[in-house]
C-alpha positions, -999 to 999 in steps of 0.1 A, spaced: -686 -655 613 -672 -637 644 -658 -603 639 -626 -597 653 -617 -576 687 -604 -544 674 -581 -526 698 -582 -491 695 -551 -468 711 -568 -464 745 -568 -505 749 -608 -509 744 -622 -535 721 -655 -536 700 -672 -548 731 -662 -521 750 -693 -515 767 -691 -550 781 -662 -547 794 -667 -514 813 -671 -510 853 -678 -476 855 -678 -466 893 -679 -426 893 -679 -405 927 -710 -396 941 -700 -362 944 -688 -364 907 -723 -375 897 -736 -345 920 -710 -317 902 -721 -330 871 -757 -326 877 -751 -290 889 -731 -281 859 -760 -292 839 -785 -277 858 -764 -243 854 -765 -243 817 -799 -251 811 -806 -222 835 -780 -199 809 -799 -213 784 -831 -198 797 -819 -166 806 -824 -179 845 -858 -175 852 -876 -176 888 -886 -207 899 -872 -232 875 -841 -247 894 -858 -279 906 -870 -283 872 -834 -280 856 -820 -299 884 -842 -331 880 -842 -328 843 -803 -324 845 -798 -355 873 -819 -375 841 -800 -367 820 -763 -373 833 -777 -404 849 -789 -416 811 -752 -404 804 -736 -425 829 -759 -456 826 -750 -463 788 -713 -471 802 -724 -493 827 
């Protein structure tokens, strides 16, 4: 037995996912990582020669983000 469509308030289904196009910005995706990055750098109390590291884990991670709605 199928289950039924539910519609929730914002107009999105149970397969919502399928039914998603997300197109974001490219500088979007590029503020995003940078907020990211920022954090985990907090996080850390900002030491020396870890930015690459928090950027590329950071650009990983939003890009994991953004790929579970596409």
């Amino acid at each position: 037995m199928k289950s039924p469509n539910v519609i929730y308030k914002n107009g999105i289904g149970n397969n919502f996912k399928s039914n998603m196009n997300l197109q974001i910005d490219p500088a979007k995706r590029i503020q995003m990582i940078a907020i990211s990055a920022y954090f985990r750098a907090e996080r850390r109390g900002f030491s020396p020669n870890l930015d690459l590291a928090d950027w590329f884990e950071s650009e990983q991670e939003v890009d994991r983000h953004l790929s579970a709605f596409s």
